[in-house]
C-alpha positions as CSV (number, residue, x, y, z in Angstrom):
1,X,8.3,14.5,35.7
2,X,9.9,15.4,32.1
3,X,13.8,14.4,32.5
4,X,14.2,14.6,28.9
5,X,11.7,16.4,26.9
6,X,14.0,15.5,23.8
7,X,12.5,11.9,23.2
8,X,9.3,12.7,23.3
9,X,9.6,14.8,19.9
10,X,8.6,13.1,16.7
11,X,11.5,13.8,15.2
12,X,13.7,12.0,17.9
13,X,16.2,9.1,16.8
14,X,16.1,6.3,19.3
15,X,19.5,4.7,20.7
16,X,17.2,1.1,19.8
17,X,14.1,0.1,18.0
18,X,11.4,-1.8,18.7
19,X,9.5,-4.3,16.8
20,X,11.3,-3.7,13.4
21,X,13.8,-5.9,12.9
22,X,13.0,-7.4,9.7
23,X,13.0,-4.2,8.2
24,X,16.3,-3.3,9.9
25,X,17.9,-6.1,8.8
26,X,17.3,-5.8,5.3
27,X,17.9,-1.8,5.5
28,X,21.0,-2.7,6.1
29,X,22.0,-5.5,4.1
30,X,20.5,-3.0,1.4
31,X,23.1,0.1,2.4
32,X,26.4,-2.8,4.1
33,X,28.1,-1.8,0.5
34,X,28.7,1.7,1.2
35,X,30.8,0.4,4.0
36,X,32.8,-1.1,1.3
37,X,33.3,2.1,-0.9
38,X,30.7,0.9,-3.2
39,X,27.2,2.7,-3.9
40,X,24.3,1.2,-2.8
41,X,21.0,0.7,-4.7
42,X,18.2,2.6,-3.9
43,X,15.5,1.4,-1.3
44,X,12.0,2.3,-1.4
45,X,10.1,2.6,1.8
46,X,6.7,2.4,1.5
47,X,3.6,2.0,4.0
48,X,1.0,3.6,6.2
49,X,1.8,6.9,8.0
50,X,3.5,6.6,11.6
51,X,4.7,3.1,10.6
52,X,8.3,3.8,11.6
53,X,9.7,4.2,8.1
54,X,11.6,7.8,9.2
55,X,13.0,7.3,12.0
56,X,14.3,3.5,11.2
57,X,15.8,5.2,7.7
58,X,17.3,7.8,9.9
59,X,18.5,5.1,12.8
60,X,20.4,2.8,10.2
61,X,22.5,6.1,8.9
62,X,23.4,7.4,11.8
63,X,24.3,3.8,12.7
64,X,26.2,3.6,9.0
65,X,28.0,7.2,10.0
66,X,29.6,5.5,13.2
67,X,31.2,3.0,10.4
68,X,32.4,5.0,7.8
69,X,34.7,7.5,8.2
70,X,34.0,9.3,4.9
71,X,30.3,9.3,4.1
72,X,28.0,12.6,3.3
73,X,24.0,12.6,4.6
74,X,21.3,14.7,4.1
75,X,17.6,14.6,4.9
76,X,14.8,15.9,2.5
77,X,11.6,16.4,3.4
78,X,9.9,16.5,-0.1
79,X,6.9,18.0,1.1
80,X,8.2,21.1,2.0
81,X,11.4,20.7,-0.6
82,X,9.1,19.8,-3.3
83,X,10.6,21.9,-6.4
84,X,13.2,20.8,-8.1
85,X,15.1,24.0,-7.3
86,X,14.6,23.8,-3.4
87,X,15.4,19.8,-3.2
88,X,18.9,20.2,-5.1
89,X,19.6,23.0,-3.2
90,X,19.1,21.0,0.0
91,X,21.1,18.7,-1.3
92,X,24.0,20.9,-2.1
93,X,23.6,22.3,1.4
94,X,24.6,18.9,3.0
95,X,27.8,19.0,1.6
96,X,28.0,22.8,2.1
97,X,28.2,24.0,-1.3
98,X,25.1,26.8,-1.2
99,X,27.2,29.3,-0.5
100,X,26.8,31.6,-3.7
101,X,24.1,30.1,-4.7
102,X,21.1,32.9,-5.2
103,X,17.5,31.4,-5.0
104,X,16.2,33.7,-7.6
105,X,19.2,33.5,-10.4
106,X,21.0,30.6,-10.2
107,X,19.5,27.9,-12.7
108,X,18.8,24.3,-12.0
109,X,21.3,22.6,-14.2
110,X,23.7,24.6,-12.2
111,X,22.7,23.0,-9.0
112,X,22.2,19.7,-10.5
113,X,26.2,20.1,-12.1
114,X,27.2,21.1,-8.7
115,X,25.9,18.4,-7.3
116,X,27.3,15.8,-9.4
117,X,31.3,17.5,-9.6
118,X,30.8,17.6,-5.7
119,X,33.5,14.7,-5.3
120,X,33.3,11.3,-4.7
121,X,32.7,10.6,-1.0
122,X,29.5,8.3,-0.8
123,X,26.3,10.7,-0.2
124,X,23.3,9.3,1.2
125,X,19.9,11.1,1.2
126,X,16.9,10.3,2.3
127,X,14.1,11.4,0.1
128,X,10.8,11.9,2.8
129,X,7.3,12.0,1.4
130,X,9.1,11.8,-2.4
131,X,5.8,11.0,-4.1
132,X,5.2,15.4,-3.4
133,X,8.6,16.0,-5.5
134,X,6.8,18.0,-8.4
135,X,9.5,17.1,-10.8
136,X,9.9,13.1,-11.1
137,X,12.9,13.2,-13.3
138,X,15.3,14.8,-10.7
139,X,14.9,11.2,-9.4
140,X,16.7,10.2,-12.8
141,X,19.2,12.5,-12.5
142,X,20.0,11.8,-9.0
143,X,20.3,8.0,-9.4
144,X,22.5,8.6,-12.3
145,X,25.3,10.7,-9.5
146,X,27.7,7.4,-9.0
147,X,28.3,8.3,-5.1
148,X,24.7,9.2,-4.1
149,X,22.1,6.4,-2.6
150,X,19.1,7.3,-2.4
151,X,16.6,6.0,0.2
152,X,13.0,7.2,-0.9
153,X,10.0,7.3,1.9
154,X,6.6,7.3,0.8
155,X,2.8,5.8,2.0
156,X,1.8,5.0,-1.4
157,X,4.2,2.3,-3.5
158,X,1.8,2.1,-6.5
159,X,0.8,5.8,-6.7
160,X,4.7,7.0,-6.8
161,X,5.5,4.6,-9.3
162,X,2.3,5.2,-11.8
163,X,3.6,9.5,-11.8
164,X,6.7,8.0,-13.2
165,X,7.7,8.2,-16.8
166,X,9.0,5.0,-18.5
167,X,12.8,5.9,-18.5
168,X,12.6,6.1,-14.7
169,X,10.0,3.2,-14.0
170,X,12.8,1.0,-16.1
171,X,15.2,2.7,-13.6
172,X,13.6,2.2,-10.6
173,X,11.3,-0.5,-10.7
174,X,14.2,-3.2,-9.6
175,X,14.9,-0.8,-6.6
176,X,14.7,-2.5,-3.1
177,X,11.1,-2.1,-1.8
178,X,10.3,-2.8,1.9
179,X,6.6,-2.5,3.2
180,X,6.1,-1.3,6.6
181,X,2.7,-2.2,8.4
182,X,1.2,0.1,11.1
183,X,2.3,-1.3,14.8
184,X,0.0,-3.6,16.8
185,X,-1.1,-2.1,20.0
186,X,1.5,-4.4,22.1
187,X,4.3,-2.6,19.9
188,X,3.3,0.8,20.3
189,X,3.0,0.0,23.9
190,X,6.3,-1.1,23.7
191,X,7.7,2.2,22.0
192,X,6.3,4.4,24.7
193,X,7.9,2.3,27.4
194,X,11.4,3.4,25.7
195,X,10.1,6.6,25.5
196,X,8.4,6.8,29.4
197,X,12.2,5.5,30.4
198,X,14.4,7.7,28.7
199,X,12.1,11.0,29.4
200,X,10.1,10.4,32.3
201,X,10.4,10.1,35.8
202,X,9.4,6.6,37.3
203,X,6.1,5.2,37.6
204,X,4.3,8.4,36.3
205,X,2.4,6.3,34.0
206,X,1.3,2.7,34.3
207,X,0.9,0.2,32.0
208,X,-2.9,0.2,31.6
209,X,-1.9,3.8,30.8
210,X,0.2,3.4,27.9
211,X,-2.5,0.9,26.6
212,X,-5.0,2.9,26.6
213,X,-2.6,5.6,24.7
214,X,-1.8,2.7,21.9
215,X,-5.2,1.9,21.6
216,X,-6.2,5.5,20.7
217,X,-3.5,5.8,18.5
218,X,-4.6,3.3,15.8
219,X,-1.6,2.1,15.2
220,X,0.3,5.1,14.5
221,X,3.4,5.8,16.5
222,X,3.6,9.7,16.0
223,X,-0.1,9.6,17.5
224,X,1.2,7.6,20.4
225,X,4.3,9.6,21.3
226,X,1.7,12.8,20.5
227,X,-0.7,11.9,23.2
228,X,2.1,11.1,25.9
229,X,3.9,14.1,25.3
230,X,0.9,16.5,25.9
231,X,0.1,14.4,28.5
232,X,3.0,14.6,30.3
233,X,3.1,17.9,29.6
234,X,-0.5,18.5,31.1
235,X,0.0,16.6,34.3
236,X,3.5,18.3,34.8
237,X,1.5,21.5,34.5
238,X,-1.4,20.5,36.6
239,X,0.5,19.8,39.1
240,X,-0.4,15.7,39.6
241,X,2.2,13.1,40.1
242,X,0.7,10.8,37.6
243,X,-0.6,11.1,34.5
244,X,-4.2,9.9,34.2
245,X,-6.7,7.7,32.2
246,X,-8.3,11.0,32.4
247,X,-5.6,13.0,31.2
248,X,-5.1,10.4,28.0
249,X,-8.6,10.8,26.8
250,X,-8.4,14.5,27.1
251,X,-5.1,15.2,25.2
252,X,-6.3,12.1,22.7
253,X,-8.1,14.5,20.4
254,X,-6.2,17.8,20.5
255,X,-3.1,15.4,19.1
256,X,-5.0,14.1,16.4
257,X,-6.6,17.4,15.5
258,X,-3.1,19.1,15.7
259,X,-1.3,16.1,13.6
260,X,-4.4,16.9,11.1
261,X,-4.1,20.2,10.6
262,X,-0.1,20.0,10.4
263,X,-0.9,17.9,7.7
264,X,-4.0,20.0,5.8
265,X,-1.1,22.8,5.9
266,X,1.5,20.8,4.0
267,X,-0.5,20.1,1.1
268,X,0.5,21.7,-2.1
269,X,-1.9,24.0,-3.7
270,X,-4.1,21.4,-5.8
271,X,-3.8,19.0,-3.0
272,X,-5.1,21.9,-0.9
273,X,-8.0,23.1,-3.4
274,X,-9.6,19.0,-3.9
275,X,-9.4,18.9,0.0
276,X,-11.7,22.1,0.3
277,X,-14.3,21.4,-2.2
278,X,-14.7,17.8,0.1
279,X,-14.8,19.5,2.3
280,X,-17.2,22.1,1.7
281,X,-19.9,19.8,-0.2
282,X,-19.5,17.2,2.5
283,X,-19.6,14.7,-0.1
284,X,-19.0,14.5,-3.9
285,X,-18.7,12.1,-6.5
286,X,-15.5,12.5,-8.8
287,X,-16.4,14.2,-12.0
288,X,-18.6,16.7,-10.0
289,X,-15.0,17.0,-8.3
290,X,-12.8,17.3,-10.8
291,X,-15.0,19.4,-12.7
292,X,-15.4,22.3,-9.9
293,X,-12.0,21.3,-9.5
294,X,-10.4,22.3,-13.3
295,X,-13.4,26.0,-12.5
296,X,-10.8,27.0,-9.7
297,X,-7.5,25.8,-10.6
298,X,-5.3,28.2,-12.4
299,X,-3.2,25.1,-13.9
300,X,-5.7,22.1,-13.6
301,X,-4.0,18.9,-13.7
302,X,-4.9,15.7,-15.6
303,X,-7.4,13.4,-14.6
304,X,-4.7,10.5,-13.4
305,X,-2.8,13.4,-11.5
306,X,-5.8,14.4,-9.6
307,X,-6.5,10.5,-8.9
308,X,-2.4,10.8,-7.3
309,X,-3.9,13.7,-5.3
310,X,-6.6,12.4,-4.0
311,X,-5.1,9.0,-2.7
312,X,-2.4,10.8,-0.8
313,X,-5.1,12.5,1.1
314,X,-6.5,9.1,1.8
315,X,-3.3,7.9,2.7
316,X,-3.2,10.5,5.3
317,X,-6.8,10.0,6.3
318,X,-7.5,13.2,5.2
319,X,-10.2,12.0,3.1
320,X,-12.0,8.8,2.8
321,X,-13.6,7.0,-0.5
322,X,-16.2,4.6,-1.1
323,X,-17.5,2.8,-3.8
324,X,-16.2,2.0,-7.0
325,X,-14.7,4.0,-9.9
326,X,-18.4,4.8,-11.7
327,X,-20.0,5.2,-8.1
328,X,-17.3,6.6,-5.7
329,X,-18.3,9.1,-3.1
330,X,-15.6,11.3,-1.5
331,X,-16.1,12.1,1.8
332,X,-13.9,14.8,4.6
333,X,-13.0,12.7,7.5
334,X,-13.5,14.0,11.0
């Protein structure tokens, strides 16, 4: 049934995409100069979670690799790289210069020196979930390397740019933004038809089968891919030769709780801490928040940060919040 358990991995890299073109398109007008030898600006990726911005960022480099003969790449997931230390350090291991560096005694500006000596091959990185990077000014300091461009990934445009101090915002602001929408159900339908193609055997899931997987998804693709790949999984392990309506609504909810919890386990401490106290009051209005918040914290953060905080969580409908500033209720989302 499973000919190629590989594509149905969220972090698989499709040969093609679907129903992205637009975005593409200006990707790659955004990044043609590096085919020149020139650096490209940065580009800002912003939108809704499972809205393709990953993997199409990761598509148009590898596609940029088959071009240039001399280019660097590296991948950051800023979530878990979210120090300053760990992201330079990932960034000096794309180019393989970690070697004597020591985790616990080599200092920043060491890293940071390293990086920018390297040489002068063009380096592209791509800066996942960059609102979580702790320090905001190695954003500065990496847009100031002449060879680097920097592709930055995050759900929330206004929220990254507001934890931003002015030298950077002056820096930054004029950087290419492109807005990615979650996928209509006839797109996600069409995604998991590449997918059922590449990794399946033939007719082990019908078309009424992969709508019913893209309307449980709401419009998230790594929901989508989720459900078919433990549902593959489930009927290949059954045994049946098909996978079933059944089979979909059964799997639907483990993905979602799974893709939840992955998520709850990501979040940095004080993310962690305002998530819990939701979550344990069931519903709480913000100063009652913040203020049980700044009793547990060992560093509480500002006011504004803990507004930055909080929206990620919606973002990643961990949370939700209703009402307006004075009367806002935040509630845990099941």
């Amino acid at each position: 049934m499973i000919t190629d358990a590989r594509v149905l991995q969220p972090e698989f890299i499709p040969r093609e995409v679907q129903h992205r073109d637009a975005e593409v398109n200006y990707l790659s007008s955004v990044l043609n100069p590096i085919t020149r030898g020139q650096r490209a600006d940065p580009a800002l990726l912003h939108g809704p979670s499972g809205a393709g911005k990953t993997c199409i960022a990761q598509f148009l480099v590898e596609q940029l690799r088959e071009e240039v003969v001399n280019l660097n790449y590296q991948y950051v997931n800023c979530w878990e790289d979210h120090s300053r230390f760990k992201t330079l350090y990932r960034l000096l291991d794309g180019i393989g210069r970690t070697v004597d560096v020591h985790r616990q005694s080599t200092p920043k500006d060491v890293l940071l020196e390293r990086l920018k000596d390297s040489n002068d091959t063009p380096y592209v990185v791509i800066l996942d979930e960059v609102d979580q990077l702790e320090d905001k000014s190695l954003l500065y300091d990496l847009y100031r390397i002449p060879h680097l461009t920097m592709i930055l990934i995050s759900n929330d445009e206004d929220g990254l740019f507001v934890s931003m101090d002015d030298r950077l915002n002056s820096r930054l602001t004029d950087c290419e933004r492109i807005h990615f929408r979650s996928y209509h159900e006839n797109e996600l339908v069409a995604i998991l038809s590449d997918r059922v193609r590449w990794g399946l055997t033939n007719e082990v899931i019908d078309t009424s089968g992969l709508e019913l997987i893209a309307a449980n998804a709401g419009g998230d693709a790594r929901v989508a891919i989720g459900i078919l790949r433990r549902a593959a999984r489930k009927a290949k392990d059954a045994p049946v030769d098909k996978i079933t309506p059944d089979i979909v609504q059964e799997k639907t909810p483990e993905v979602k709780s799974e893709i939840k919890q992955r998520t709850v386990d990501r979040l940095t401490p004080h993310q962690k801490l305002l998530y819990n106290i939701i979550t344990e009051n069931g519903e709480i209005a913000p100063q009652q928040l913040y203020s049980t918040y700044c009793d547990r914290a060992t560093d509480p953060k500002t006011k504004r940060m803990v507004r930055n905080y909080l929206s990620k969580l919606e973002h990643y409908n961990l949370i939700s919040a209703e009402g307006n500033t004075k009367a806002r209720i935040y509630r845990t989302r099941v």
